[in-house]
N, CA, C and O atoms as a GROMACS GRO file, in nm:
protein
  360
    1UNK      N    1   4.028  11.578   7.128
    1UNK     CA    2   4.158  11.516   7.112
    1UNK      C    3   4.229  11.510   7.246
    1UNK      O    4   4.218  11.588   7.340
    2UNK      N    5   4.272  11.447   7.239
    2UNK     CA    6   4.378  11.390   7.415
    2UNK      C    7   4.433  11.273   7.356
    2UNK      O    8   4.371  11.175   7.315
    3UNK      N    9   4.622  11.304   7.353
    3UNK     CA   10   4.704  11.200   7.355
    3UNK      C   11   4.688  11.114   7.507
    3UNK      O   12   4.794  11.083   7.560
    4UNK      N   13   4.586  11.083   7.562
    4UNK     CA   14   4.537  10.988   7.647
    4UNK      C   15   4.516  10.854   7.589
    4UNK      O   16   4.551  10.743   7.631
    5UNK      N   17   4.425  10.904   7.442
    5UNK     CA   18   4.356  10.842   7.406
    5UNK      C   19   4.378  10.782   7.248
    5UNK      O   20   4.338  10.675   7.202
    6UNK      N   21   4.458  10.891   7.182
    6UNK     CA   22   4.546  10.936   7.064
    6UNK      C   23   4.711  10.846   7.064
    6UNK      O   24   4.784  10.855   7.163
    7UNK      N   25   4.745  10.778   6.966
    7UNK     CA   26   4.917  10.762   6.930
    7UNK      C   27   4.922  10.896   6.801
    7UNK      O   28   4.872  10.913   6.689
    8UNK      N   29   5.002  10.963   6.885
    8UNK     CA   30   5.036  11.122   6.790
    8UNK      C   31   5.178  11.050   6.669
    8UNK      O   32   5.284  10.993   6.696
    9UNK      N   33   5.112  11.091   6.531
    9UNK     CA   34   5.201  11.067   6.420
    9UNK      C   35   5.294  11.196   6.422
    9UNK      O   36   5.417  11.189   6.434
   10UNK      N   37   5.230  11.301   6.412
   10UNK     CA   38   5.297  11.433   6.397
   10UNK      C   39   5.199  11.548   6.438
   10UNK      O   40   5.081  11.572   6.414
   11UNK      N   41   5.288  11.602   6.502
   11UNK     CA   42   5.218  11.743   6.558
   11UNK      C   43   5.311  11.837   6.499
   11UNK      O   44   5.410  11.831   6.427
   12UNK      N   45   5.215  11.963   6.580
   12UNK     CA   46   5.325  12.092   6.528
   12UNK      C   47   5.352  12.200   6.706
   12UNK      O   48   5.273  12.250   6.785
   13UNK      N   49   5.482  12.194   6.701
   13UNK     CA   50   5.558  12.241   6.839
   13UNK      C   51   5.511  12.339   6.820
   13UNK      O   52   5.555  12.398   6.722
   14UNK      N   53   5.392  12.413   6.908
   14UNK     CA   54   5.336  12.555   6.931
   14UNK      C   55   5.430  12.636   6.978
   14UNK      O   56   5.433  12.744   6.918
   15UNK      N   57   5.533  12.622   7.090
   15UNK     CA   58   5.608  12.726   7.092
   15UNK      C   59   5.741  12.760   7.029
   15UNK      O   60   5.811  12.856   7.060
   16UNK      N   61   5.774  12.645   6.915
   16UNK     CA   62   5.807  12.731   6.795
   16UNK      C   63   5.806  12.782   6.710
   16UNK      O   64   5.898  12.798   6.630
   17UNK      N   65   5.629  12.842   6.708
   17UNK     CA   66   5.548  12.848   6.604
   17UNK      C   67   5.529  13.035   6.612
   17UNK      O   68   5.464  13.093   6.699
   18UNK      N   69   5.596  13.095   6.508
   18UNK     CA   70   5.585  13.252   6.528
   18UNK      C   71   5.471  13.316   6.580
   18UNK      O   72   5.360  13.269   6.554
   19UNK      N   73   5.490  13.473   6.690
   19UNK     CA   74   5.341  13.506   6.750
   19UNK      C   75   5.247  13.504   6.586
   19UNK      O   76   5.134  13.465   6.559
   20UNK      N   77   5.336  13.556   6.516
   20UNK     CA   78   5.227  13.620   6.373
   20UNK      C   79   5.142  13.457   6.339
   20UNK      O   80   5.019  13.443   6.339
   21UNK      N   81   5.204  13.388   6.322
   21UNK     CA   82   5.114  13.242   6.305
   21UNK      C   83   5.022  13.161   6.385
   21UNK      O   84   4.946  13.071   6.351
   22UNK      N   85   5.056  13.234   6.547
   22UNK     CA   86   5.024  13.169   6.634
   22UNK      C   87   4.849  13.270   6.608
   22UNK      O   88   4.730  13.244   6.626
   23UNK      N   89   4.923  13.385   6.558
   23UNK     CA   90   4.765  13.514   6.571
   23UNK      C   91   4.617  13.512   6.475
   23UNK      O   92   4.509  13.571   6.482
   24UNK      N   93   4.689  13.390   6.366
   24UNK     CA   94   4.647  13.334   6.279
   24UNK      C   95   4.537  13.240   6.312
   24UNK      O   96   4.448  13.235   6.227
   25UNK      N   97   4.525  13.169   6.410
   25UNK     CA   98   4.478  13.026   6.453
   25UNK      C   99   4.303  13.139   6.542
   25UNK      O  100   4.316  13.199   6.649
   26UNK      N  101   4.206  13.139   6.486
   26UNK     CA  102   4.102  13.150   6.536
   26UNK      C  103   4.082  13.115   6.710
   26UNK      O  104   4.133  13.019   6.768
   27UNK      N  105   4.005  13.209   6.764
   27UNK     CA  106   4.043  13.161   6.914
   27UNK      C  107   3.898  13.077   6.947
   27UNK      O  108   3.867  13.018   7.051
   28UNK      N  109   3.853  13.087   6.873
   28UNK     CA  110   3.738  12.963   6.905
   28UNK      C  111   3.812  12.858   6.868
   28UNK      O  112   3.752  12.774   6.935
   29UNK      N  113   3.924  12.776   6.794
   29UNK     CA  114   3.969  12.661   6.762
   29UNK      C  115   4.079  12.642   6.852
   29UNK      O  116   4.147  12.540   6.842
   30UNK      N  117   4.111  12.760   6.968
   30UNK     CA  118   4.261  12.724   6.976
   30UNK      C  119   4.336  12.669   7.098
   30UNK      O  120   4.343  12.738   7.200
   31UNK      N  121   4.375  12.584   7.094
   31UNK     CA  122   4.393  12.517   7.243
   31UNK      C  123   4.492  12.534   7.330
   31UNK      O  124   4.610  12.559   7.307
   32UNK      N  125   4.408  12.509   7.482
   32UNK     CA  126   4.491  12.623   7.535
   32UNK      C  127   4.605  12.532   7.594
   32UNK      O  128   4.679  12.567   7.686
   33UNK      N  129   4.607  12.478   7.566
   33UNK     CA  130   4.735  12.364   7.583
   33UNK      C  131   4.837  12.379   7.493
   33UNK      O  132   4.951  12.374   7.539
   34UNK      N  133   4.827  12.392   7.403
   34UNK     CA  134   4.931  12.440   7.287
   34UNK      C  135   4.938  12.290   7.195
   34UNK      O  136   5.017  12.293   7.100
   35UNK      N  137   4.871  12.174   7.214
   35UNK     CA  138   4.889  12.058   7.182
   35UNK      C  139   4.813  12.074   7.039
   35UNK      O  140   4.696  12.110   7.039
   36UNK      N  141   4.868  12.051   6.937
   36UNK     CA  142   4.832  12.023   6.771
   36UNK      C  143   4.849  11.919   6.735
   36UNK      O  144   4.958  11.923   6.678
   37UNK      N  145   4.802  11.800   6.730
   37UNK     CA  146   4.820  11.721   6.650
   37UNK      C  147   4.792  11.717   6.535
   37UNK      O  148   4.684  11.776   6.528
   38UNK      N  149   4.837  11.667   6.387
   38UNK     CA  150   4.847  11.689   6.287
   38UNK      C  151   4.793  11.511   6.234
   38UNK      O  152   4.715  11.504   6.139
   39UNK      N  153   4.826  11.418   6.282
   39UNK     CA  154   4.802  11.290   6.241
   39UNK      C  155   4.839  11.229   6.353
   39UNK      O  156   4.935  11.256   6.425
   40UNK      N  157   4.716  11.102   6.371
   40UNK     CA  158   4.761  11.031   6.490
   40UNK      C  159   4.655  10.858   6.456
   40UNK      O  160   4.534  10.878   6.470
   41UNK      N  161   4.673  10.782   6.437
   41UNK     CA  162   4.612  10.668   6.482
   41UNK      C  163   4.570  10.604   6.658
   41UNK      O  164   4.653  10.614   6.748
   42UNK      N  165   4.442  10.546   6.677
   42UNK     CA  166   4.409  10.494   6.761
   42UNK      C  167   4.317  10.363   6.743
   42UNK      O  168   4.264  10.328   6.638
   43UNK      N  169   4.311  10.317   6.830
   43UNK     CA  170   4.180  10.201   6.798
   43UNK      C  171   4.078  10.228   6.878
   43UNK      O  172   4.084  10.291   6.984
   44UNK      N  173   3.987  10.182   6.828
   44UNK     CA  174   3.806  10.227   6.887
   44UNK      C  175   3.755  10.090   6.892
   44UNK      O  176   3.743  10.053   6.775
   45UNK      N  177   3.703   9.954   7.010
   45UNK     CA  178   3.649   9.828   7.009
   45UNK      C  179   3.766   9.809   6.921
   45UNK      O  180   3.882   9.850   6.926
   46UNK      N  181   3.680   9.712   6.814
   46UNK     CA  182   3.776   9.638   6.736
   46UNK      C  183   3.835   9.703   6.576
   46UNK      O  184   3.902   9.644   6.492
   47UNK      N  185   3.788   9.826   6.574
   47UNK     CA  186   3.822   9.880   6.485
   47UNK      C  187   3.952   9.986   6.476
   47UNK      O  188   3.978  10.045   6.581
   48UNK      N  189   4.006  10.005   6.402
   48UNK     CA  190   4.110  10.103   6.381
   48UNK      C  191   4.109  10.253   6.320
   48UNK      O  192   4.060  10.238   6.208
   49UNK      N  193   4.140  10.396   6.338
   49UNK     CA  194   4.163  10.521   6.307
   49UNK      C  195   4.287  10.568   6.256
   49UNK      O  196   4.386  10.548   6.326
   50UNK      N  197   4.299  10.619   6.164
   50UNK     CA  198   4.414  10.687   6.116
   50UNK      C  199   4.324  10.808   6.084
   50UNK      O  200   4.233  10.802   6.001
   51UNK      N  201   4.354  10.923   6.157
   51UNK     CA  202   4.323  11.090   6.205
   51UNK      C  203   4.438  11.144   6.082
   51UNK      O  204   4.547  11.090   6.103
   52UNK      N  205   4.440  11.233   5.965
   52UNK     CA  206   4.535  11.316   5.944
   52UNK      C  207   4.486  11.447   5.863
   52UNK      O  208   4.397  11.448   5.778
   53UNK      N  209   4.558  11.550   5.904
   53UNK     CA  210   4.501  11.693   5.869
   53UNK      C  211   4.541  11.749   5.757
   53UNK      O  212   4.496  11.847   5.698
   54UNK      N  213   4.657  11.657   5.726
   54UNK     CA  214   4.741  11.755   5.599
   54UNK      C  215   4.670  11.729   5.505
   54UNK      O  216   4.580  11.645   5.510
   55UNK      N  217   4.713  11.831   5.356
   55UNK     CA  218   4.664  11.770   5.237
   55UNK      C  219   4.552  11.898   5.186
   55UNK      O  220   4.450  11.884   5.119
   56UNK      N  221   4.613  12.027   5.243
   56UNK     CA  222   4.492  12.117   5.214
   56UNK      C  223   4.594  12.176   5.065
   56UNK      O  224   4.579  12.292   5.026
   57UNK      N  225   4.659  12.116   5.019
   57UNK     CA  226   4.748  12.174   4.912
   57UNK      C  227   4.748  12.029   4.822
   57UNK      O  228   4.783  11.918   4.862
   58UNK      N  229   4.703  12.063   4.705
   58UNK     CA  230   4.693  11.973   4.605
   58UNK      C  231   4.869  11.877   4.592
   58UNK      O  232   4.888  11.755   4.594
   59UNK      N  233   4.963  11.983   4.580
   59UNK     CA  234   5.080  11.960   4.604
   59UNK      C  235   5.155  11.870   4.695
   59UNK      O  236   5.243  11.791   4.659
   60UNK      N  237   5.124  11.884   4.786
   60UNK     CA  238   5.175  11.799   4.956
   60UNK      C  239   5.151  11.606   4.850
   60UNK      O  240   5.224  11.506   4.856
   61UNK      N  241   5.013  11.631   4.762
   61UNK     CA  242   5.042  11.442   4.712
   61UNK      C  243   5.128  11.414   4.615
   61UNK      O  244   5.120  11.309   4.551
   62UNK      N  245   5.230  11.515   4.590
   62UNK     CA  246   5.307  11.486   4.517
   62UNK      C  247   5.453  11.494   4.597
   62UNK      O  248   5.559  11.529   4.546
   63UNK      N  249   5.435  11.456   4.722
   63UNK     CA  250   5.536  11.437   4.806
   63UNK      C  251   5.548  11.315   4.868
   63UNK      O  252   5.468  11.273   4.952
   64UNK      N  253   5.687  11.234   4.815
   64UNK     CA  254   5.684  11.084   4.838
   64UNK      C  255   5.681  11.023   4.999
   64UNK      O  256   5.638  10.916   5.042
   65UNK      N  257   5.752  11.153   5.077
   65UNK     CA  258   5.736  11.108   5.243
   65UNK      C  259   5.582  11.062   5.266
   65UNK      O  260   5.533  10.963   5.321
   66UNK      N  261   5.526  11.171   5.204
   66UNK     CA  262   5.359  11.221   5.274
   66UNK      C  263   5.264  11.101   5.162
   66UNK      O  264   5.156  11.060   5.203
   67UNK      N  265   5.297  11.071   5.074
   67UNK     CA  266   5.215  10.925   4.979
   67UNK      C  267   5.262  10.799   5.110
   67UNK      O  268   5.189  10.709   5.151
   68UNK      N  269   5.385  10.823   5.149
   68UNK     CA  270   5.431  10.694   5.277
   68UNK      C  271   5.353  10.688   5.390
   68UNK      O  272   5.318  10.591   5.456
   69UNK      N  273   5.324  10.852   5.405
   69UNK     CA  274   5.268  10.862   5.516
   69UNK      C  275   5.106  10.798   5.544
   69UNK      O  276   5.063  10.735   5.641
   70UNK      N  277   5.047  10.838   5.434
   70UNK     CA  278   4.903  10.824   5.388
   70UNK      C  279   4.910  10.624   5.386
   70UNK      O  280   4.856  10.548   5.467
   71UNK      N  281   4.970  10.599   5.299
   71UNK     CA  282   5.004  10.477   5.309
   71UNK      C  283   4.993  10.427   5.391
   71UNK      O  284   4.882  10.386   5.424
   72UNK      N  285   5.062  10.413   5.436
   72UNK     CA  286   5.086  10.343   5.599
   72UNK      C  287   4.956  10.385   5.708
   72UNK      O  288   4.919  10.313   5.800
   73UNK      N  289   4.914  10.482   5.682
   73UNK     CA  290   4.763  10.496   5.814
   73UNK      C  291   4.689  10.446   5.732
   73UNK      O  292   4.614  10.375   5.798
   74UNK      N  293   4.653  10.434   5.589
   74UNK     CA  294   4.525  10.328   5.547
   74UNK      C  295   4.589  10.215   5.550
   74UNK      O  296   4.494  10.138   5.560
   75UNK      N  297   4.703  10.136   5.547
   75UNK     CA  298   4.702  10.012   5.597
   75UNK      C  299   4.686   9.977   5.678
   75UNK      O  300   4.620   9.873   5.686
   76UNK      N  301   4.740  10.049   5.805
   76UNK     CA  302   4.721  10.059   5.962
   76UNK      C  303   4.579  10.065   5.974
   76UNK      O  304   4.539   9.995   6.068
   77UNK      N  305   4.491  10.123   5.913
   77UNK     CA  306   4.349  10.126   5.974
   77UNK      C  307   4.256   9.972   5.913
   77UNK      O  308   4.161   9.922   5.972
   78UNK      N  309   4.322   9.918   5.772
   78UNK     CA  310   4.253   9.821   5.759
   78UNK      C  311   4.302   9.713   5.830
   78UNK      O  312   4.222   9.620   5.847
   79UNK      N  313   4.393   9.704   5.866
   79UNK     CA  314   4.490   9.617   5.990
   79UNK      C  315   4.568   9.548   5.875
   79UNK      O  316   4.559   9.425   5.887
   80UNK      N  317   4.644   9.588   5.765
   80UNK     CA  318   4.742   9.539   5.713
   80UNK      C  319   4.916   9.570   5.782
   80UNK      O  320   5.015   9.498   5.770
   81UNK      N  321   4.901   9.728   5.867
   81UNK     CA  322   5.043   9.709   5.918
   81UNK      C  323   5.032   9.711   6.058
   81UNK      O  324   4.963   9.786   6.126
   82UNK      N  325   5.103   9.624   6.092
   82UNK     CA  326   5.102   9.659   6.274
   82UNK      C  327   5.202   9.762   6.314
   82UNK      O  328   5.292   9.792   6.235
   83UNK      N  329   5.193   9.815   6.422
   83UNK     CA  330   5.227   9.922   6.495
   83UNK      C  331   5.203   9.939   6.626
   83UNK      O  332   5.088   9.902   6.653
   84UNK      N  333   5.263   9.979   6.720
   84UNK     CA  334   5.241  10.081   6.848
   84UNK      C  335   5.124  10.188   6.814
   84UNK      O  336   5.119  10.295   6.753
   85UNK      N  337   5.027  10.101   6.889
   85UNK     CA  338   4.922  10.242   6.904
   85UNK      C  339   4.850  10.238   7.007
   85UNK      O  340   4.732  10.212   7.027
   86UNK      N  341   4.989  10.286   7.112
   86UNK     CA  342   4.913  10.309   7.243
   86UNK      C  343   4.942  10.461   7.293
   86UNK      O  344   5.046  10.520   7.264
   87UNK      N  345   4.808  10.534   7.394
   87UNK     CA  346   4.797  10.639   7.376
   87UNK      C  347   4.949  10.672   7.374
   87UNK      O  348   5.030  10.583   7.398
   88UNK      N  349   4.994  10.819   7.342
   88UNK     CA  350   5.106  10.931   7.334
   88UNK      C  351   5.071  11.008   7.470
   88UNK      O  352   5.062  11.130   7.455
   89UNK      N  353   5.052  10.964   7.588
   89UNK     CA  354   4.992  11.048   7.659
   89UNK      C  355   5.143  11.191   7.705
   89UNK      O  356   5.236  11.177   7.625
   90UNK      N  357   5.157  11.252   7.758
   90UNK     CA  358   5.210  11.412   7.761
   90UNK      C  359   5.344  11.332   7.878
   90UNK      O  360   5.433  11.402   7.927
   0.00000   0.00000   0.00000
């Protein structure tokens, strides 16, 4: 991952993220940048990506932001919505 290359939908701000949560995150996964992205679209040739992590809670799809959210990156990836998706670089 590199917002080089990435348009970041939502991340999560590592340093306002408690040590106890931060102690949580496996150190083989954990970057030392502090950069999380959570959802991000890009394009690859002529094709399109919508990247998103949430959704490990049966619950979260019964949340109308996050059905918008989902929404909108499978339209975005079949090229029904246009958008800004140029990298998020830092």
């Amino acid at each position: 991952f590199s917002r080089k290359r990435v348009h970041v939908l939502t991340s999560i701000n590592y340093n306002k993220m408690s040590a106890e949560d931060k102690a949580k995150e496996p150190a083989a996964t954990r970057r030392t940048d502090g950069d999380y992205a959570l959802s991000y679209i890009q394009r690859v040739g002529n094709g399109r990506v919508f990247y998103e992590t949430h959704g490990h809670d049966e619950k979260v799809y019964f949340s109308r932001p996050f059905v918008a959210h989902m929404l909108a990156g499978i339209q975005y990836a079949l090229g029904d919505l246009k958008t800004d998706d140029s990298p998020s670089e830092k």
